[in-house]
ROFILO-985497 format. One record per residue (C-alpha): z, y, x. Coordinates in steps of 0.02 Angstrom, whole numbers, padded with zeros to 5 digits, always signed. Layout:
ROFILO-985497
ZYX
...
END
This chain:
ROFILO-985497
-02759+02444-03671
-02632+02332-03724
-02668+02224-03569
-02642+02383-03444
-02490+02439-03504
-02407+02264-03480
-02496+02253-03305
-02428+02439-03265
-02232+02386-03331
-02228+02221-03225
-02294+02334-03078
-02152+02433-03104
-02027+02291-03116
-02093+02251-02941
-02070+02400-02871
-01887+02423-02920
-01875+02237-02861
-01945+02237-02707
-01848+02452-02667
-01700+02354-02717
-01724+02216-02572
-01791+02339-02465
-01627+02467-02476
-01518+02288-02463
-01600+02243-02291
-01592+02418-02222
-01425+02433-02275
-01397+02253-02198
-01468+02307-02017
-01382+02466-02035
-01219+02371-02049
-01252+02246-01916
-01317+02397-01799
-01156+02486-01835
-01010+02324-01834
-01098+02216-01702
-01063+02062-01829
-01163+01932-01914
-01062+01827-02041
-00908+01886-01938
-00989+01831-01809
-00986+01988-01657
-01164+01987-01579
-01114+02048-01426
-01000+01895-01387
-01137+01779-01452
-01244+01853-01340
-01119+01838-01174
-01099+01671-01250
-01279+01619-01255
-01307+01686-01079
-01146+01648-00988
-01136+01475-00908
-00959+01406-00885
-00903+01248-00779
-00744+01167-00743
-00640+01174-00573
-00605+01002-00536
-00430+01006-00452
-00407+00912-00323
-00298+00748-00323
-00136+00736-00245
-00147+00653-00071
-00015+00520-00066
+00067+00487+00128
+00180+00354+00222
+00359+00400+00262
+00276+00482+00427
+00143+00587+00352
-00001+00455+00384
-00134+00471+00256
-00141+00330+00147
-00240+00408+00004
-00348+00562-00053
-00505+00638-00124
-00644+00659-00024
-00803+00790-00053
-00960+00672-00105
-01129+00733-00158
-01249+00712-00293
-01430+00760-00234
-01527+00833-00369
-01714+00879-00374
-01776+01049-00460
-01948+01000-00533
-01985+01154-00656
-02110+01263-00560
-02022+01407-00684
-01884+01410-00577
-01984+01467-00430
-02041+01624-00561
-02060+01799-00451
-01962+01725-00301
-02064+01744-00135
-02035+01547-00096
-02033+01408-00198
-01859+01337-00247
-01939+01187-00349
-02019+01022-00282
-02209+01069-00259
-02254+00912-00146
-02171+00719-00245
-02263+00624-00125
-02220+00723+00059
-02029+00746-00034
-02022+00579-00069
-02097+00500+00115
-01958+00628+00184
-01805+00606+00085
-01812+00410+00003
-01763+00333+00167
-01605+00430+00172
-01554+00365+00022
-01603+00187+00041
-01760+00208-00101
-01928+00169-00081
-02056+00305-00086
-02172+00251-00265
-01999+00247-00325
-01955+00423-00299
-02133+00495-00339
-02110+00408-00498
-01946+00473-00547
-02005+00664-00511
-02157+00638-00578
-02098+00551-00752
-01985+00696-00759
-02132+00827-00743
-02212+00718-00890
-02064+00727-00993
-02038+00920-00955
-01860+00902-00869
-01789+01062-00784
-01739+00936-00639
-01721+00739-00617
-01554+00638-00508
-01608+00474-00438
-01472+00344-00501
-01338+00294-00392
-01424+00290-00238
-01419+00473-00243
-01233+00498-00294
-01068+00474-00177
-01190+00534-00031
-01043+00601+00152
-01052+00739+00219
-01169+00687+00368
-01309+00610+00236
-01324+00785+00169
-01318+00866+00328
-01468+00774+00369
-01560+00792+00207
-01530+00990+00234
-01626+01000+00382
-01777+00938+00299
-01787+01115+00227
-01876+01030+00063
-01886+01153-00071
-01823+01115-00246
-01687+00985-00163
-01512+01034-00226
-01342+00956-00215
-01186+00966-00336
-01006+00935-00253
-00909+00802-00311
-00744+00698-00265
-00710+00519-00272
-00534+00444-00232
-00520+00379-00039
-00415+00257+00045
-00419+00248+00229
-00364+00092+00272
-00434-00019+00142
-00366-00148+00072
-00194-00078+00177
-00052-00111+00031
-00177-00108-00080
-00057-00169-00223
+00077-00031-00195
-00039+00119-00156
-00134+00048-00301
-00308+00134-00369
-00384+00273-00417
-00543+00291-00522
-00635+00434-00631
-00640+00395-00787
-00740+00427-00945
-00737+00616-00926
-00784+00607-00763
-00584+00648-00727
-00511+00533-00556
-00374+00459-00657
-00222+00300-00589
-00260+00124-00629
-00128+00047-00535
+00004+00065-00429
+00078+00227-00381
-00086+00305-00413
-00024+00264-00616
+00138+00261-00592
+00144+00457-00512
-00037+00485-00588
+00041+00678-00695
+00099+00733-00528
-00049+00679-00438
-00192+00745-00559
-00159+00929-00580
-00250+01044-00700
-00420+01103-00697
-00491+01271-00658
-00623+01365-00742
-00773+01468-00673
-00917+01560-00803
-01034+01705-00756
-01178+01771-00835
-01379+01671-00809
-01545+01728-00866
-01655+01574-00972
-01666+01491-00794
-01495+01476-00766
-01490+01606-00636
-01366+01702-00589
-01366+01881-00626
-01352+02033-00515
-01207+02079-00606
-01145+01897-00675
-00950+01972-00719
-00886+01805-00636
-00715+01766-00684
-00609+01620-00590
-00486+01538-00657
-00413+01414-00490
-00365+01226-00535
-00201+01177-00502
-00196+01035-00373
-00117+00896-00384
+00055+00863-00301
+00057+00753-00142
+00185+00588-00145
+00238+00531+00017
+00317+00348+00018
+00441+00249+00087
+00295+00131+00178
+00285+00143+00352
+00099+00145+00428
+00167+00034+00590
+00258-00081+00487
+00148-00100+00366
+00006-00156+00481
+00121-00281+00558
+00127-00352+00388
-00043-00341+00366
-00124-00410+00540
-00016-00552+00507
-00050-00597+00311
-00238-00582+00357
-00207-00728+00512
-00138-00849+00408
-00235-00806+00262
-00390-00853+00368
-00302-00994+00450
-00232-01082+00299
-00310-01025+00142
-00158-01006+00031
-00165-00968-00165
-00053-00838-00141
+00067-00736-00035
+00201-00616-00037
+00306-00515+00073
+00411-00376+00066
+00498-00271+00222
+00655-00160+00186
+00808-00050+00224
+00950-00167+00168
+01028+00001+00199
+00940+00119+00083
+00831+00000-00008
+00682+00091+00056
+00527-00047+00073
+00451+00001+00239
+00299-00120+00193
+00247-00249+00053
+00070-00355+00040
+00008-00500-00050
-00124-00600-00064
-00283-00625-00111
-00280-00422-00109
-00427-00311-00132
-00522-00150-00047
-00485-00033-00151
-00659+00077-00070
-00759-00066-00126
-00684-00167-00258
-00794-00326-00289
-00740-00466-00384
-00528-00458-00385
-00441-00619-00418
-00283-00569-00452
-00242-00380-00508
-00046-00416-00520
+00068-00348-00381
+00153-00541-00375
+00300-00442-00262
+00359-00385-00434
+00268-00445-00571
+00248-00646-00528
+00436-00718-00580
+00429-00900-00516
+00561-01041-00471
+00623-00980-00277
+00700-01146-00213
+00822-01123-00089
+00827-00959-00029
+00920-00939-00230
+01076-01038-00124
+01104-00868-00028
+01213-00805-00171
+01286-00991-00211
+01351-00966-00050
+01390-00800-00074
+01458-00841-00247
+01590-00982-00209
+01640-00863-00043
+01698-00732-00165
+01780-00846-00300
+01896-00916-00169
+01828-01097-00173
+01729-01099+00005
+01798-01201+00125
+01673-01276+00241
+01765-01398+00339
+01768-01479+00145
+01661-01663+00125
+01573-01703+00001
+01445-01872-00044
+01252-01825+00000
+01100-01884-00073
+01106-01892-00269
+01214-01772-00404
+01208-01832-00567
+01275-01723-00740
+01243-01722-00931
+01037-01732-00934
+00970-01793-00776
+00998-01800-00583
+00952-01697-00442
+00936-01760-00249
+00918-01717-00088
+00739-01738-00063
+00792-01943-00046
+00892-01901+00092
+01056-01969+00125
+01138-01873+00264
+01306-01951+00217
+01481-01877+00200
+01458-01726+00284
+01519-01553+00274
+01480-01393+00157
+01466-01287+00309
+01326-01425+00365
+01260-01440+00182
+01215-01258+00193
+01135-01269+00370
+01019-01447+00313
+00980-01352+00155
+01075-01493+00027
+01028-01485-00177
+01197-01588-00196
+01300-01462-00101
+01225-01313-00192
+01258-01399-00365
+01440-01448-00330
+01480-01299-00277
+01405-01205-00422
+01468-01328-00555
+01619-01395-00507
+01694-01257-00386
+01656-01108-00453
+01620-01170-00646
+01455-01140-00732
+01525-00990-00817
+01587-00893-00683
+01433-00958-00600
+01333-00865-00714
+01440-00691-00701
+01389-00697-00520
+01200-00720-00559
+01216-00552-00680
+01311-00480-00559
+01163-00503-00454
+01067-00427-00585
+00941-00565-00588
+00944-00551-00762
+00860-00385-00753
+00729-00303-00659
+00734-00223-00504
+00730-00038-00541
+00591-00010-00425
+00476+00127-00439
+00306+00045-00468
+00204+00005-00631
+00206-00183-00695
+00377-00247-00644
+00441-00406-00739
+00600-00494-00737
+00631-00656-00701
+00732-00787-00824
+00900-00867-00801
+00870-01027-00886
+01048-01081-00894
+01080-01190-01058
+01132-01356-01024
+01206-01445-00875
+01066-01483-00770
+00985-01298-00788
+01153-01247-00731
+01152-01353-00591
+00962-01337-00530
+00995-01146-00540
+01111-01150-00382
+00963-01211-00285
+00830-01121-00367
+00745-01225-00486
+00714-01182-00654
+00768-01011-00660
+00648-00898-00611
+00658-00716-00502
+00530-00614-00409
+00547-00567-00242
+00591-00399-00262
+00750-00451-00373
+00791-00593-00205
+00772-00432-00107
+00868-00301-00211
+01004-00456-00241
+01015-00478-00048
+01039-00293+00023
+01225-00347-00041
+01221-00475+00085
+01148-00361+00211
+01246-00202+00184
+01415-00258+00155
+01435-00288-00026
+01306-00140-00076
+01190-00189-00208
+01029-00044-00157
+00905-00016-00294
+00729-00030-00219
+00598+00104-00220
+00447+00146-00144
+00430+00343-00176
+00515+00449-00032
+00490+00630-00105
+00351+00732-00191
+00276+00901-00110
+00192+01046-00180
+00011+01057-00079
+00042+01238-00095
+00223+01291-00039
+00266+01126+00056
+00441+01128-00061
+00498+00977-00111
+00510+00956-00281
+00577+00768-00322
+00666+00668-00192
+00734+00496-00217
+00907+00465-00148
+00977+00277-00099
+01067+00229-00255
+01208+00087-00268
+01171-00006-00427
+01327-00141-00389
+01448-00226-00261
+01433-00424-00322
+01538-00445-00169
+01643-00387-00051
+01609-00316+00141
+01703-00474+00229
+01618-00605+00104
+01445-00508+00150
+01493-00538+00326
+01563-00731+00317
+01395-00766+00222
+01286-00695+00353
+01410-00789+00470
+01332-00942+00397
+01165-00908+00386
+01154-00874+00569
+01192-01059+00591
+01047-01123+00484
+00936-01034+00622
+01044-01078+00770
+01108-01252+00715
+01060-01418+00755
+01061-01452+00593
+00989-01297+00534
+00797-01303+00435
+00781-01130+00489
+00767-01153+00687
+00597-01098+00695
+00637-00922+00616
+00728-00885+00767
+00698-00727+00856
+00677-00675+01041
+00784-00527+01039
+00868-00521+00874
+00988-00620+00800
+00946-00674+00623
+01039-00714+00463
+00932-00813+00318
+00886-00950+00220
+00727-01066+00185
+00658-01122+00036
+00525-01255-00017
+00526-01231-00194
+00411-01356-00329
+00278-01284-00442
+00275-01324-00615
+00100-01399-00694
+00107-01567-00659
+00068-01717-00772
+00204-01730-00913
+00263-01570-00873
+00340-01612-00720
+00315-01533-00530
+00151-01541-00428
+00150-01686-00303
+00071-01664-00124
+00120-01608+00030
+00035-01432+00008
+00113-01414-00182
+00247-01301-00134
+00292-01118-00116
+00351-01094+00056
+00481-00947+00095
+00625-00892+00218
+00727-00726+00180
+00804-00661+00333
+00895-00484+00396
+00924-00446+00586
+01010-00416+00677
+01142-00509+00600
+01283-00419+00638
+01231-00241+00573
+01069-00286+00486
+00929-00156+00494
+00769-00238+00429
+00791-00390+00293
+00616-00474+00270
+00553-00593+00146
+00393-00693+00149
+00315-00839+00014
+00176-00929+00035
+00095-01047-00101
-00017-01195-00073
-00066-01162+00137
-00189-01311+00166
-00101-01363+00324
-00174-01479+00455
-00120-01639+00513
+00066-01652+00577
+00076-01449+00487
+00235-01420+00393
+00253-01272+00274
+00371-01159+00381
+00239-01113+00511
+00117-00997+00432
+00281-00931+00357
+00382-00929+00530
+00215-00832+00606
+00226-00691+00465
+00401-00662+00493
+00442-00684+00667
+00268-00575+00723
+00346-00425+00586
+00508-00421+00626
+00504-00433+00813
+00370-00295+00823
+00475-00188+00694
+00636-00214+00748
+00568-00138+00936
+00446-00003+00853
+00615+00054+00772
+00701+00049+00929
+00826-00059+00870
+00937-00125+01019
+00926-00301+01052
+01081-00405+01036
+01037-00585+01079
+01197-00659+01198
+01036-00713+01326
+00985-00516+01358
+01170-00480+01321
+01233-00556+01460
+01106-00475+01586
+01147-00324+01644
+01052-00155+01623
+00997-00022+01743
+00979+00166+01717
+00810+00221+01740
+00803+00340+01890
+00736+00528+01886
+00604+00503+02004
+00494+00666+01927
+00386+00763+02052
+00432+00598+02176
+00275+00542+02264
+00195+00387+02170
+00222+00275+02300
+00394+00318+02336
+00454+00323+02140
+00341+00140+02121
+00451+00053+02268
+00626+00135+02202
+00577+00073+02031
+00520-00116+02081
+00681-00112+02192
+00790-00111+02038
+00679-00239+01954
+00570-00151+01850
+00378-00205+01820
+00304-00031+01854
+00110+00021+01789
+00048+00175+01847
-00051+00283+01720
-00176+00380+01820
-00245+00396+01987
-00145+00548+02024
-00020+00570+02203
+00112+00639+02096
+00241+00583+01955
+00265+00691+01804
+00355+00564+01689
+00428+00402+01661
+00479+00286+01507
+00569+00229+01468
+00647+00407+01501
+00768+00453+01633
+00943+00387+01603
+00899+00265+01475
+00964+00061+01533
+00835-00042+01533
+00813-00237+01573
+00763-00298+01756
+00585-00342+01725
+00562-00226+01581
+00395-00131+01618
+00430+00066+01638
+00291+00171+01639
+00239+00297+01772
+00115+00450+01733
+00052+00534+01874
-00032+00726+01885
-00229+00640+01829
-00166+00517+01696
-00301+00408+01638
-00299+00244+01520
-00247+00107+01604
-00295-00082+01563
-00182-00141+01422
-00243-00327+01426
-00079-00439+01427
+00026-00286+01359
+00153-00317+01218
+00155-00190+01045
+00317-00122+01126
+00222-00092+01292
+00081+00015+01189
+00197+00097+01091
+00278+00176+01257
+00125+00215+01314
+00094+00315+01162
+00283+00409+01175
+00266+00468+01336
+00071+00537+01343
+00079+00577+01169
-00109+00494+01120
-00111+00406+00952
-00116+00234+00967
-00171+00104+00810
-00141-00054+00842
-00223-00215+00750
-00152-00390+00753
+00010-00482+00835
+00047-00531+00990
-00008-00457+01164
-00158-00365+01191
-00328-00425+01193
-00442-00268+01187
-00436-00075+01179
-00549+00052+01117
-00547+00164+01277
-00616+00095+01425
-00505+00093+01585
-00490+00245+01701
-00552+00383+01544
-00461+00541+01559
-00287+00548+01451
-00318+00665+01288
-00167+00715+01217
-00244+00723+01045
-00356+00561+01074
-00358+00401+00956
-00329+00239+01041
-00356+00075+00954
-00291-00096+01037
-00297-00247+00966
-00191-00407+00972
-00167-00585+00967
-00034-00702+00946
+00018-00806+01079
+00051-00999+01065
+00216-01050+00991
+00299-01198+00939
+00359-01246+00790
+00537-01344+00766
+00592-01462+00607
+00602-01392+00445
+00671-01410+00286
+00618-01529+00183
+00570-01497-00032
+00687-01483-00156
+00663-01616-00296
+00750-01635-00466
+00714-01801-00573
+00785-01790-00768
END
């Protein structure tokens, strides 16, 4: 008995118990049922959560632009193919959405994307195995254009899907590469700047991302009623630079001759507004694709970030220097060949030219005249207030990532002396370049940039615009023009090392340099012919300077009886002659000078034949463009003075291309103007080939290329390397 009665009160105990737990968990459902929340957690938006699928907007880059709209860089649409392999997917849909067929998928779609066939099969099929909702196949089925996965859509296979994607474009490859710089995603899958203006204008550029979610069933897909909300990315702002496309292919045709031809270590060159400081082009070398990378020597922009000893071109602002103190007189004499102060000597490349003038120190490029001047004229301190004045003890200013100064190395005698030649101290040639727009603009120091104005992609306003800025006058308007005086005559001279810089059309103002590298044995200079870095910096025309250029080259292997100047000579003469007439800048050599001009006729709606012989009566060289009976333009245009001889351009009612072989840039650039069909061109020189056969029927919105080559030239004497001994 006694045993029941326990049994009966530990029954009990469990019934209160397990009432108890029973009256907890109905009152716990009761609550949830009536608040919607679990640990303060709301169902409901656990639920939405659980169902709703949510992706990011990617916005779209900023696309960056020359000074005339070209495009130089922007995102373009790739595609990732993907392939569905869960047969689930296909669940209660008439056809099937999933790949039911690896081996006819793969025999259909693997030689679009470069794979073999067993290696497709066994991707989907290792997927199946693995139970994957769908498989990718490695790179060879990302960064897929447009036409690739036009083609793989009208295989109609089921289950084959593809998501959008952008990678970062640049149109012209390796096309100032080192100022447009790069763009790459990163490790959120985000484009993002490496280098260049890509970096240096990389918050502008990126934008914010969007945000789309609706609501899936468990195989992701959409429902009827999926309560979509968008959220739109913000794109990116668009940067449009102070590069010009023409220019800048000049530049580039030319850097990629020589480089072929003589295999330097490295080159530089910039191209600007002496006027504004605007560069209108800038390349180095070796330079990179920035579509297809590869192996890239040399990631530094040496333009701006490679400070090295300039040689002679550094007597520019001697000269300029000892003009504005007062102590220039050139008709003053002075002992050539060896200058000797506390610490060593310096020479004139063991030349003894004699007592001879400063004027013709200047022109034969003399150490010895440089280093009296700077040391015992003007005074090594005042010397050195010019070079700050200069600012080539700071940086340029420009706007691009990476810049570095150069280093006045100035502390005993013969630093001060080997300065006023170039030697020791080291600039970049941006700081040469920012230094000489005083020379070339009247006493105007301009700060250099690169970034003309930045554009909202949405509204077209412009939002940040850079202005020219004046950063100093080192000198005056008349000693800007006495200098440039004098630097004609090292191209014009007899004397002059710069004769081979000379222009057809333009006069020129500038100054050459052969400047010694440093890493020898005993820490002196390199010996060798080759061991040099070979420059010229020169604005034209002289008078009223419009373009100032400056080109280096380091280590060219030249051939027998080569000198240094002439890959240099090509790059600059081929630039500036084809910019200075792409510009439109007036020619002002005394040779054209003195011919005289004649006005261009209206001979509109004249019969060919008759506006062809009233046209080669007054001189001109007259091509036809067309096969029509009737004239409907001319160029150059009526009333414009032209040169006997000059060709002028007749379009007729049937224009049609004409053969350009023998045609200079200038020629093909008129022919663009006055039909109004965009015209590339590639190389130097006179033309060679086009991309539109004779006699095709003129487009006004066609795309002509033509490409060029140099023509023979000859090459005068040069100057000869600097050399100190201490």
């Amino acid at each position: 008995m006694k045993k029941n009665k326990t049994t009966h009160v530990m029954s009990s105990i469990l019934l209160v118990v397990f009432s108890v737990l029973f009256l907890v968990l109905c009152g716990r459902f009761l609550y949830i049922q009536g608040t919607g929340e679990v640990s303060g957690v709301s169902l409901e938006e656990w639920a939405d959560k659980q169902r709703t699928s949510t992706y990011e907007i990617e916005a779209t880059r900023g696309t960056i632009y020359d000074r005339n709209g070209m495009t130089l860089a922007y995102d373009r649409a790739t595609y990732r193919v993907q392939a569905v392999i869960s047969d689930k997917y296909s669940d209660n849909l008439e056809e099937p959405q999933h790949v039911t067929d690896p081996q006819k998928t793969a025999e259909k779609l693997a030689p679009l994307l470069n794979m073999e066939v067993a290696e497709m099969v066994k991707v989907i099929e290792d997927g199946k195995a693995e139970g994957l909702y769908q498989v990718e196949f490695g790179t060879k089925g990302r960064d897929l254009s447009q036409e690739t996965k036009e083609k793989i859509e009208a295989l109609k296979l089921p289950g084959i899907k593809f998501q959008e994607e952008s990678i970062r474009y640049y149109p012209n490859g390796q096309f100032a590469a080192r100022v447009i710089g790069l763009a790459q995603k990163n490790d959120n899958n985000k484009i993002s700047g490496v280098t260049g203006i890509e970096l240096e204008m990389d918050d502008l550029l990126s934008g914010e991302k969007g945000k789309i979610s609706y609501q899936r069933d468990k195989y992701a897909t959409k429902l009827l009623d999926p309560k979509e909300v968008i959220k739109e990315p913000n794109n990116g702002d668009n940067v449009y630079l102070t590069l010009d496309q023409k220019i800048q292919t000049f530049l580039e045709d030319a850097m990629s001759q020589v480089e072929a031809q003589y295999s330097p270590a490295r080159m530089s060159a910039i191209v600007m507004n002496p006027k504004t400081g605007e560069v209108l082009a800038m390349g180095n070398r070796p330079s990179y694709n920035p579509n297809d990378i590869g192996e890239v020597k040399n990631w530094y922009n040496d333009t701006i970030a490679n400070p090295f000893e300039p040689g002679s071109t550094m007597k520019i602002f001697t000269l300029a220097s000892a003009i504005s103190a007062g102590v220039w007189n050139p008709n003053d004499t002075y002992q050539s060949g060896t200058y000797s102060v506390q610490g060593g000597s310096i020479n004139d490349w063991r030349r003894d030219w004699g007592t001879i003038t400063y004027l013709e120190g200047i022109q034969r490029s003399s150490n010895v005249g440089a280093a009296k001047l700077a040391y015992e004229k003007i005074g090594p301190d005042k010397f050195l207030d010019y070079l700050n004045a200069f600012d080539f003890d700071e940086v340029s200013g420009i706007d691009l990532p990476g810049e570095v100064a150069g280093q006045i190395l100035y502390r005993y005698p013969i630093e001060q002396v080997t300065t006023s030649f170039g030697q020791g101290t080291t600039v970049t040639p941006i700081q040469l370049m920012k230094a000489a727009t005083s020379v070339a603009n009247d006493g105007k120091m301009m700060r250099p940039y690169v970034i003309s104005k930045v554009v909202d992609p949405n509204t077209n306003k412009v939002i940040k615009e850079t202005k020219p800025e004046v950063v100093g006058e080192p000198i005056t308007a008349d000693v800007a023009k006495q200098v440039r005086d004098i630097l004609e005559t090292v191209i014009t001279s007899e004397n002059g090392t710069g004769k081979v810089y000379k222009l057809n059309d333009y006069s020129v103002a500038g100054k050459t340099g052969t400047a010694q590298i440093p890493g020898g044995p005993n820490g002196r200079y390199l010996t060798g012919d080759e061991n040099y870095v070979f420059s010229f910096l020169g604005m034209a025309p002289k008078d009223d300077p419009e373009l100032m250029m400056y080109v280096s080259i380091k280590q060219p292997n030249l051939g027998k009886n080569e000198v240094g100047s002439e890959p240099v000579s090509f790059i600059f003469k081929s630039v500036m002659e084809n910019s200075l007439h792409y510009l439109e800048i007036n020619p002002d050599q005394e040779d054209t000078a003195n011919i005289s001009t004649v006005q261009v006729p209206d001979v509109t709606n004249q019969s060919v034949s008759s506006a062809t012989d009233q046209l080669s009566k007054l001189g001109f060289n007259v091509t036809k463009i067309g096969n029509g009976q009737t004239v409907t333009g001319v160029y150059p245009e009526v009333g414009t003075k032209a040169l006997p001889n000059e060709r002028v351009l007749v379009l007729t009612n049937k224009p049609t291309v004409p053969s350009m072989k023998g045609w200079s840039v200038r020629d093909v650039l008129k022919f663009s103007s006055l039909t109004g069909m965009k015209v590339d061109t590639m190389g130097t020189g006179f033309a060679i080939k086009q991309s539109i056969q004779k006699d095709t029927p003129i487009q006004s919105d066609g795309y002509l290329v033509v490409e060029f080559a140099p023509p023979s030239y000859i090459e005068e004497e040069v100057e000869s390397p600097e050399e100190t001994t201490e």
